[in-house]
PASEBA-1860 file (N, C-alpha, C; in nm, 3 decimals):
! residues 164
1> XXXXXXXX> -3.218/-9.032/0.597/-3.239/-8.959/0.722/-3.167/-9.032/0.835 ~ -3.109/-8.946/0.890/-3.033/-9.012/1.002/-3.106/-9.023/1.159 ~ -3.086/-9.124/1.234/-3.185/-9.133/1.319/-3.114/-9.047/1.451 ~ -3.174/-8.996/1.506/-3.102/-8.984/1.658/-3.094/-9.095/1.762 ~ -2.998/-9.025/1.881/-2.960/-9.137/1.955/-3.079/-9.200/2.016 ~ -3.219/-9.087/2.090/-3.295/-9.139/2.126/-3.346/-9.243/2.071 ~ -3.413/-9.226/1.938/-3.479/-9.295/1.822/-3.361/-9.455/1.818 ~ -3.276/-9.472/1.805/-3.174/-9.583/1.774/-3.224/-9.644/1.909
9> XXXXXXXX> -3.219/-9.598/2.060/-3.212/-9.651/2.178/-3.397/-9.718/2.131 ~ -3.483/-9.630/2.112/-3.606/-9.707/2.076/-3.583/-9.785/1.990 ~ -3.553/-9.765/1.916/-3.566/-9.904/1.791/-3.494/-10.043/1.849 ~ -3.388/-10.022/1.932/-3.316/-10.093/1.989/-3.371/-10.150/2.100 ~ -3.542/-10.112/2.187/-3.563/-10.167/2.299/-3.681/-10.269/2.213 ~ -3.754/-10.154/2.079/-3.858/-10.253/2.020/-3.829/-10.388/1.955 ~ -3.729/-10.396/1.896/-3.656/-10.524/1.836/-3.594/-10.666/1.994 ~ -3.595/-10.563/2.061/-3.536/-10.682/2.187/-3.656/-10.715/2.199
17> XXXXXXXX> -3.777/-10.669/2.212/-3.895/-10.700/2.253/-3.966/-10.784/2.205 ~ -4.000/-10.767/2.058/-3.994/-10.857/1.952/-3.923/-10.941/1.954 ~ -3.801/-11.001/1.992/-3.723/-11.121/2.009/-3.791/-11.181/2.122 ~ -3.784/-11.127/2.243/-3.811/-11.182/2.359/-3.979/-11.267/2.348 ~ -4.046/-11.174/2.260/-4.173/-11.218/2.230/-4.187/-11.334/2.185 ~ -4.116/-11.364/2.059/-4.068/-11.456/1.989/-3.981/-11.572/2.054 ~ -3.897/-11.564/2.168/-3.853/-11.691/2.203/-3.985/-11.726/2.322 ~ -4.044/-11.625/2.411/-4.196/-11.658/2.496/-4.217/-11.744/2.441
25> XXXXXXXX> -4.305/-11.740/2.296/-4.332/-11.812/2.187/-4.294/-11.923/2.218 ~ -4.226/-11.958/2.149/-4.189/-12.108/2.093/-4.101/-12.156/2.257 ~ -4.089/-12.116/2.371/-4.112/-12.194/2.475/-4.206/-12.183/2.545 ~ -4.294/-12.170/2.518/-4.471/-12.222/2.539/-4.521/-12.179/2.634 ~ -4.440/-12.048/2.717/-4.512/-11.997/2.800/-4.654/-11.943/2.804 ~ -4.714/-11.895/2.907/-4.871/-11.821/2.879/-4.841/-11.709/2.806 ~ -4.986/-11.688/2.747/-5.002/-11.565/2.685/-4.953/-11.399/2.741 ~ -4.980/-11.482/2.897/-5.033/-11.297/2.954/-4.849/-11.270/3.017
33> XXXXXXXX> -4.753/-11.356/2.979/-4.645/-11.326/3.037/-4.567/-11.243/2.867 ~ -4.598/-11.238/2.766/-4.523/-11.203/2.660/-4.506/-11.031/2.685 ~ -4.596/-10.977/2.725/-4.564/-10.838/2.796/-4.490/-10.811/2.872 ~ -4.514/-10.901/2.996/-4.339/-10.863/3.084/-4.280/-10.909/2.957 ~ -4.234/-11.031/2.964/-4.101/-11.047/2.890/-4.070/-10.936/2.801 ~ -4.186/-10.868/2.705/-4.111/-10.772/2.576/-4.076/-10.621/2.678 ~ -4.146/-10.601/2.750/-4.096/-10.523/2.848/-3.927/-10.497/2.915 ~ -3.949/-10.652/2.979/-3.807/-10.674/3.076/-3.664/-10.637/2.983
41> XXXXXXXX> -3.688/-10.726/2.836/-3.635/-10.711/2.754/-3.547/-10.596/2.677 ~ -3.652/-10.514/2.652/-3.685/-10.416/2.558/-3.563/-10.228/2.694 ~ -3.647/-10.275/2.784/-3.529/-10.181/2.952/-3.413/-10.262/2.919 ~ -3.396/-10.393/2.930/-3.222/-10.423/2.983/-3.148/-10.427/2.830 ~ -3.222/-10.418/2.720/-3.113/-10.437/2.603/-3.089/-10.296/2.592 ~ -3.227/-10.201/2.595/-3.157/-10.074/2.556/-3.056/-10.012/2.669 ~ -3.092/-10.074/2.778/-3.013/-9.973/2.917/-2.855/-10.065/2.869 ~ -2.876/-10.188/2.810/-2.722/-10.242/2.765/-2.697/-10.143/2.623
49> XXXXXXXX> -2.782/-10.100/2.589/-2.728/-10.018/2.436/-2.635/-9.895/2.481 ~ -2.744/-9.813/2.570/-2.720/-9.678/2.609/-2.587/-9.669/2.711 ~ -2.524/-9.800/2.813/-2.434/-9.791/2.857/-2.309/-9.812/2.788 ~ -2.322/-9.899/2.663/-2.227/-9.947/2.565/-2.237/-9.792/2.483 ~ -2.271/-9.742/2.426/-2.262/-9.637/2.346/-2.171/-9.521/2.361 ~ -2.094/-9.457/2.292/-1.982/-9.396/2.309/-2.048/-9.221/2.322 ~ -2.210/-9.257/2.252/-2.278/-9.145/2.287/-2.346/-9.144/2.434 ~ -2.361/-9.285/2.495/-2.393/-9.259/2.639/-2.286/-9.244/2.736
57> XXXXXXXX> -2.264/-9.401/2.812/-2.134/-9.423/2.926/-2.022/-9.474/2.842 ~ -2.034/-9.535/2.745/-1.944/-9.603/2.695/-1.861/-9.719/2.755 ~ -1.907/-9.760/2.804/-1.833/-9.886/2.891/-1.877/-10.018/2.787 ~ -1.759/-10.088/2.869/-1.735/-10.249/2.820/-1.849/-10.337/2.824 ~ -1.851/-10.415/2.693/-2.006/-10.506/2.681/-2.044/-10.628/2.814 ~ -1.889/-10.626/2.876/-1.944/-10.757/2.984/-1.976/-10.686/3.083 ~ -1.965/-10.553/3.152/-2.002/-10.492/3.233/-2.175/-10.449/3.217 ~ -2.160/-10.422/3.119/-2.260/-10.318/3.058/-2.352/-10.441/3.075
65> XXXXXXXX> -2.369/-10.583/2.990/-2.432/-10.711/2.994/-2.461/-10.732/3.150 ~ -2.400/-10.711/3.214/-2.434/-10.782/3.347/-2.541/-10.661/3.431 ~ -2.475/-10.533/3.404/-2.618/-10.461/3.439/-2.718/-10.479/3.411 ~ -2.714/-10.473/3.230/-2.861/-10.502/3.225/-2.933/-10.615/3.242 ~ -2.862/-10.738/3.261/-2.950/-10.896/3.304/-2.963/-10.814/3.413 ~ -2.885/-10.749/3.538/-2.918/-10.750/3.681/-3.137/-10.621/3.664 ~ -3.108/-10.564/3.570/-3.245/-10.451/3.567/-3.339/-10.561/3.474 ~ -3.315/-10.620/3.417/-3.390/-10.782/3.341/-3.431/-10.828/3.466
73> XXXXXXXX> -3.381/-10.878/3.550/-3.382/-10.971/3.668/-3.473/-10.932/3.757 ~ -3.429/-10.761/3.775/-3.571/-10.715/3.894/-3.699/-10.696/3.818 ~ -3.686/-10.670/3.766/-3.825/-10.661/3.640/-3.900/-10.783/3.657 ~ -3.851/-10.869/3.614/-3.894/-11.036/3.622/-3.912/-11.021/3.781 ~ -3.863/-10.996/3.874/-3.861/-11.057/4.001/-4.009/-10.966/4.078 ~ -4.006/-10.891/4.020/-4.126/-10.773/4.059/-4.212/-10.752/3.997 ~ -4.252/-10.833/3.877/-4.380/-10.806/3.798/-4.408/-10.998/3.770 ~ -4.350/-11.094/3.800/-4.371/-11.174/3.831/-4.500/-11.237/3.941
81> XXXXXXXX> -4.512/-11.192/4.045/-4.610/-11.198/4.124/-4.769/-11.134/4.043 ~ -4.768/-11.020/4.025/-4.855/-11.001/3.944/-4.885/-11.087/3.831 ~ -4.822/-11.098/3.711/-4.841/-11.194/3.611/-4.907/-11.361/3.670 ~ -4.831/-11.385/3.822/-4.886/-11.524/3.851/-4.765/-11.663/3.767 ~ -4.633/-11.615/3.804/-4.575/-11.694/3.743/-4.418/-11.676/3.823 ~ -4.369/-11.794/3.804/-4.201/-11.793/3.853/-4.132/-11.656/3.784 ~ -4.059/-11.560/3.864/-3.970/-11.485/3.793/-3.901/-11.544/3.677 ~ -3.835/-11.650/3.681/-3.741/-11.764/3.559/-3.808/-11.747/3.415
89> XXXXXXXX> -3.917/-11.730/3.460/-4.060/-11.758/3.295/-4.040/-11.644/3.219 ~ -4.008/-11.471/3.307/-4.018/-11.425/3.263/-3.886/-11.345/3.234 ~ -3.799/-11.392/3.338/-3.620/-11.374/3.282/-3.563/-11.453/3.161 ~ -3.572/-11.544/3.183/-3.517/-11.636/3.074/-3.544/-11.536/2.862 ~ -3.648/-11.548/2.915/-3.656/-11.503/2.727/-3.624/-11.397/2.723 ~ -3.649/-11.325/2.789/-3.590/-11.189/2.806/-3.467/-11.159/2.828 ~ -3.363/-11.236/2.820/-3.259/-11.267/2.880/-3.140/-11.256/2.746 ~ -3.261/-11.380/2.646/-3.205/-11.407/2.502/-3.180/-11.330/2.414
97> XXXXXXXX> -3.249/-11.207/2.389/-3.123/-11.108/2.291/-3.037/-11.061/2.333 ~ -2.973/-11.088/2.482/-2.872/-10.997/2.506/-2.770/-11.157/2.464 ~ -2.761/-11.230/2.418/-2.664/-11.354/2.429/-2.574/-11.307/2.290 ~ -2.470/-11.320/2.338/-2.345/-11.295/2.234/-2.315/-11.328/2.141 ~ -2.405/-11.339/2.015/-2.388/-11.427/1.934/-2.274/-11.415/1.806 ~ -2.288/-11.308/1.785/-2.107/-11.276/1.709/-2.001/-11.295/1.748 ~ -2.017/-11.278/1.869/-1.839/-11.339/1.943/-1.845/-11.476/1.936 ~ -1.984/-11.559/1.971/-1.977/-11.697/1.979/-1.959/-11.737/1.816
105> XXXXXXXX> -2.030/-11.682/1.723/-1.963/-11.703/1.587/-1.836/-11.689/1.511 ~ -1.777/-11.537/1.589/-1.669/-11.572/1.544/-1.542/-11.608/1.625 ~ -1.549/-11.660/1.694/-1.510/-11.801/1.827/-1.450/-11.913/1.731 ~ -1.625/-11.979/1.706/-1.598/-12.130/1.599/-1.554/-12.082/1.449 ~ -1.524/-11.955/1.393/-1.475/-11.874/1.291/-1.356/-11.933/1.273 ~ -1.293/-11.842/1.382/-1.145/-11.846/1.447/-1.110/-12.011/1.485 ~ -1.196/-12.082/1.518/-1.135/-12.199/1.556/-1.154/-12.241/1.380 ~ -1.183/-12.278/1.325/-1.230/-12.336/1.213/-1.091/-12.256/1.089
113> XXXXXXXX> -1.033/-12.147/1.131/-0.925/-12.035/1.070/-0.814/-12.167/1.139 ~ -0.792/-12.177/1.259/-0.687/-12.259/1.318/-0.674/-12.394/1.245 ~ -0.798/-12.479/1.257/-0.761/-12.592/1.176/-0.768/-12.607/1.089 ~ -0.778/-12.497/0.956/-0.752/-12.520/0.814/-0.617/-12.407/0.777 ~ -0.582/-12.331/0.870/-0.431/-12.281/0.831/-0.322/-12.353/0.863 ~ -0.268/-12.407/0.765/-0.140/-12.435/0.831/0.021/-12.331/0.883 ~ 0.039/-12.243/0.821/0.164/-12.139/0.829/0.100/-12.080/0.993 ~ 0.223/-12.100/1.038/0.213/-12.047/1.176/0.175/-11.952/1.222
121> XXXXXXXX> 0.236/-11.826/1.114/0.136/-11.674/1.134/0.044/-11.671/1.133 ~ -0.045/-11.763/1.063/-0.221/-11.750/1.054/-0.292/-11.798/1.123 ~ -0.223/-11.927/1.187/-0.281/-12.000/1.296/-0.247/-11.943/1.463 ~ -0.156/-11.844/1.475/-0.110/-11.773/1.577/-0.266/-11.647/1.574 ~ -0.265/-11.617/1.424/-0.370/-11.518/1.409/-0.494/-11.542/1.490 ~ -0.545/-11.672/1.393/-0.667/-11.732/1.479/-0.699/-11.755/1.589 ~ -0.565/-11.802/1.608/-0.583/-11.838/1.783/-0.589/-11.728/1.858 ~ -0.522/-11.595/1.829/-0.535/-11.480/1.920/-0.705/-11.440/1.910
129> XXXXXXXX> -0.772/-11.487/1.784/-0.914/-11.432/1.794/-1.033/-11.519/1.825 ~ -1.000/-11.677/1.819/-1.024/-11.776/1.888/-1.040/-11.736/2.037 ~ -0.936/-11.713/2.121/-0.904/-11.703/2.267/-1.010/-11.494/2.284 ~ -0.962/-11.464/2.167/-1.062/-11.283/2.280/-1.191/-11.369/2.219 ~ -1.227/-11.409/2.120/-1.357/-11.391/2.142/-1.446/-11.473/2.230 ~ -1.369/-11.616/2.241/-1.430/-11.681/2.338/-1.402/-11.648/2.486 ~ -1.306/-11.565/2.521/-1.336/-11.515/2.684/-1.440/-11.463/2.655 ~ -1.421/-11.369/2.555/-1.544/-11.225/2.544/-1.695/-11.267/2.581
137> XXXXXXXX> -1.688/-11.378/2.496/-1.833/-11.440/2.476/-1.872/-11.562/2.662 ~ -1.815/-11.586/2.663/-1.798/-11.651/2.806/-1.808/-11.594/2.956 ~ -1.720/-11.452/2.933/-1.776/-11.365/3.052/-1.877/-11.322/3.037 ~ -1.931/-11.236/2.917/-2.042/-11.186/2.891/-2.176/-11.323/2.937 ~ -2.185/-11.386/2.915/-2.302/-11.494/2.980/-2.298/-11.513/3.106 ~ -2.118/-11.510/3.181/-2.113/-11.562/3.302/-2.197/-11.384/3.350 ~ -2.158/-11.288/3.311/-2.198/-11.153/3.370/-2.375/-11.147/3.385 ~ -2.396/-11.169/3.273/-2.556/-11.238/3.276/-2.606/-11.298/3.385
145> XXXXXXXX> -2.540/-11.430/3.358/-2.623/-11.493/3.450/-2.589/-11.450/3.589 ~ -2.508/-11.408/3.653/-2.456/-11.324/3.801/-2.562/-11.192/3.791 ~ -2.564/-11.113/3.698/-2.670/-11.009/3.696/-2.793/-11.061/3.698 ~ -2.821/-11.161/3.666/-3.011/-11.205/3.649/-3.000/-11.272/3.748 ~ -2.908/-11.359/3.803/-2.965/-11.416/3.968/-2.949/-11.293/4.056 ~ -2.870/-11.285/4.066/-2.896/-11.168/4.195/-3.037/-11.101/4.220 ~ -3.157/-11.061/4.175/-3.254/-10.977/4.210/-3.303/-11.105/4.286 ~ -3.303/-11.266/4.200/-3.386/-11.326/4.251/-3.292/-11.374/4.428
153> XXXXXXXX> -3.187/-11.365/4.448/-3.160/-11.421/4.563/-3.194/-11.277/4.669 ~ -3.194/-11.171/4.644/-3.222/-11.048/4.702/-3.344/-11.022/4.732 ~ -3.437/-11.093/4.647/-3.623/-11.056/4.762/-3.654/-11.200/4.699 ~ -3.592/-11.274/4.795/-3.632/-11.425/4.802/-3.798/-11.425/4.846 ~ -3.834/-11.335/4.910/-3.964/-11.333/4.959/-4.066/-11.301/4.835 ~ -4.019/-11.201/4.760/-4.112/-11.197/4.617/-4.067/-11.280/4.523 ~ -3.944/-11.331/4.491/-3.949/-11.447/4.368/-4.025/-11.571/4.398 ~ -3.976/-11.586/4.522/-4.047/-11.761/4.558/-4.208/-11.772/4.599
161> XXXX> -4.287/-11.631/4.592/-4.412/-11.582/4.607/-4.509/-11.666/4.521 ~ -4.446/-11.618/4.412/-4.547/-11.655/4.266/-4.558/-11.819/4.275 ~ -4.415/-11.916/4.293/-4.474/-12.025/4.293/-4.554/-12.112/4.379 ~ -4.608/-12.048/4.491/-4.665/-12.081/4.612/-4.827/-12.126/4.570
END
């Protein structure tokens, strides 16, 4: 059975959620913040699914990445006060399934292709996929992190609330 787009965009916000839950976890935050986080999560990966998708906007993953840290970011920055905690507590994990991890794999791929080819064609190869994937993977975090600060420098009055 084939799923629809809606159904894929859900499955795609519940699994971010479940991640985000899971890194909460094991950085030892409180209990009562694992809801934002699978929340914050669960909006900015799928709103990164649905803009990346050729069935939604179709746009580029570092664009698309930096929106959704920036809708991650207000989330955290606005349900933060409620929860009783720094926005950061509840951006950060929520933050972590959107991190690039195939480009960053095949980055050290490609580098690891460079120093065991010797014939120039192959090592020209690598290096061309060495160099896209590590911009790729490099803007995409820098887009992140520019999208997830911004809410907090924009209502400095509600991020810096919670730690008062």
């Amino acid at each position: 059975m084939e799923l629809t787009f809606t159904q894929h965009i859900f499955e795609d916000a519940l699994f971010a959620a479940m991640a985000a839950i899971g890194f909460s976890s094991i950085s030892h935050t409180p209990r009562r913040i694992y809801l934002v986080c699978a929340l914050a999560a669960a909006i900015g990966h799928s709103l990164r699914f649905v803009l990346m998708s050729p069935h939604g906007v179709g746009m580029n993953i570092i664009i698309a990445s930096a929106m959704a840290a920036f809708a991650v970011g207000m989330i955290a920055v606005l349900l933060a006060p409620v929860v009783k905690c720094p926005a950061e507590v509840c951006l950060f994990p929520a933050l972590l399934p959107m991190i690039p991890g195939m480009y960053a794999y095949r980055c050290v791929e490609a580098l690891l292709g460079c120093l065991y080819r010797g014939a120039e064609e192959m090592f020209m190869h690598y290096l061309y996929l060495l160099c896209y994937n590590g911009i790729t993977c490099v803007f995409i975090v820098l887009g992140m992190v520019i999208g997830a600060n911004l809410p907090i420098f924009m209502l400095k009055k509600i991020s810096f609330q919670a730690t008062r």
